[in-house]
Steps between C-alpha positions, in 0.01 A plus 500: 500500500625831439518766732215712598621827368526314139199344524304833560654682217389219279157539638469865458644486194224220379167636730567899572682633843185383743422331830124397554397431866306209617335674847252272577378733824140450607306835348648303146371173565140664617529715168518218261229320713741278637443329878803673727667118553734252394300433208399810418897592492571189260268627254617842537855383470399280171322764336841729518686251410270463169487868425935576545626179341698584241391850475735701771909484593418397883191513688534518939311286688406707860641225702293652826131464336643143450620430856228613665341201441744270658623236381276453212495823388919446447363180310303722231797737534734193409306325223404919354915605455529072328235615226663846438846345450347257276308734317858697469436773684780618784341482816613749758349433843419766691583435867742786638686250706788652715700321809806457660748180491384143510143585448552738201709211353129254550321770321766513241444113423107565542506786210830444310582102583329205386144582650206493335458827576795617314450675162725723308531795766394608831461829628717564864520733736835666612418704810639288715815604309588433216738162577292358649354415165812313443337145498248600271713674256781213465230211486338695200787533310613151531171400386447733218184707640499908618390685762287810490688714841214764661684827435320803508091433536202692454341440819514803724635339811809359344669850404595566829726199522570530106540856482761511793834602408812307572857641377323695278244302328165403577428191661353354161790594294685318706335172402510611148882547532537147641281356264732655213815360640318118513441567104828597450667203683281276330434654168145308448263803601302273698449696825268748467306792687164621626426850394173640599342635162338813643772615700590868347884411670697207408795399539794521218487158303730553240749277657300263601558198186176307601097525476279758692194415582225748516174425744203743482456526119105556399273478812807638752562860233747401353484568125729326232559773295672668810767200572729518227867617629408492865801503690720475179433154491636333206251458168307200512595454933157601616228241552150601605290336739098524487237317664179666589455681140504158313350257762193690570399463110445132663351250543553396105805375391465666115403822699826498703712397265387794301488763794908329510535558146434848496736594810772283328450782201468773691916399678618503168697705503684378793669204307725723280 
């Protein structure tokens, strides 16, 4: 397998710079007339799976609207990212993980190892510093997959910790800056960031020699036409991520797959 950060420019370059969210949270699942359940989840999950397959770069399973129900909601959540990889679509699961030592190492082999629950990337959390994602970082590489590091995000209660300075530079560029340096040493591009999309400051990502993604595009105000260049990010680094704008054309597949049709046109532009 190659590595992650070759396998998503192939995918961009086939299906348009997008990520498509499967958020299976309960106001959803009552939209599409769904019961709020296990089963109502599978049939959520299914109908996604339908809509994306072969139609987006990577779609993001929410990995918490899975766990909360327990161990068989981590069964849908298991047998949902086996379809998308079969149906060739890079599955990046969503679950913000972030620890210290032996027990970031477990999540490492939960998200990154031989798990079922290990897809093409996982999303991680640094604030516990950013070594401590250590584990994570050097089981992905040695099995080919990325990680998406939380950098700077849109939510208001993270800029006081992201927006602190520290020799100079905010907290957040900080994680961009180590980010960069994992790119360079490894030269794959396979560690990426989270950049909140309607966040009027970001931080610089010219440096940075991997994939941004970009939450809160659509039903969050963010607007595609506004992303291109953010941060000096490289042409064809930025990646999208929607949810709420394309599944609440649900419950039909045809109708969500269209809904994820037009978004993928409308990011464009992002790809060159």
């Amino acid at each position: 397998m190659s590595g992650f950060g070759t396998r998503l420019a192939a995918a961009v370059a086939e299906r348009g710079p997008l990520c498509l969210g499967i958020d299976p949270h309960p106001e959803l699942l009552t939209a599409w007339g769904l019961t709020v359940d296990v089963a109502g989840l599978e049939r959520f999950a299914e109908a996604c799976v339908d809509a994306f397959a072969g139609q987006v770069a990577v779609v993001k399973p929410q990995v918490a609207f899975f766990e909360t129900y327990g161990a068989a909601g981590y069964a849908v959540l298991e047998d949902t990212i086996a379809a998308l990889g079969q149906a060739g679509v890079l599955v990046l699961a969503d679950a913000k993980r972030g620890d210290i030592g032996t027990t970031m190492a477990a999540y490492a082999a939960a998200w990154a190892g031989a798990s079922p629950l290990a897809g093409d990337a996982v999303t991680a959390s640094p604030y516990l510093g950013f070594g401590s994602l250590r584990p994570l970082l050097d089981t992905a590489a040695a099995t080919d997959r990325g990680v998406f590091v939380l950098a700077a995000t849109s939510n208001p209660e993270g800029a006081e910790v992201q927006r602190a300075m520290t020799d100079g530079r905010t907290v957040a560029q900080t994680i961009v800056d180590h980010v960069a340096a994992e790119n360079r040493a490894a030269g794959a591009g396979s560690v990426g960031v989270v950049i909140g999309a309607t966040l009027a400051d970001v931080p610089d990502l010219s440096n940075l020699g991997g994939p941004v993604l970009l939450p809160g595009v659509g039903a969050q105000g963010g607007r595609p036409e506004g992303l291109a260049g953010l941060g000096g990010a490289a042409p064809g680094s930025l990646l999208p991520a929607v949810s709420r704008d394309v599944l609440r054309a649900g419950p039909g597949v045809a109708a969500v797959r269209a809904a994820g049709e037009r978004m993928r046109d409308a990011v464009a532009h992002l790809a060159a």
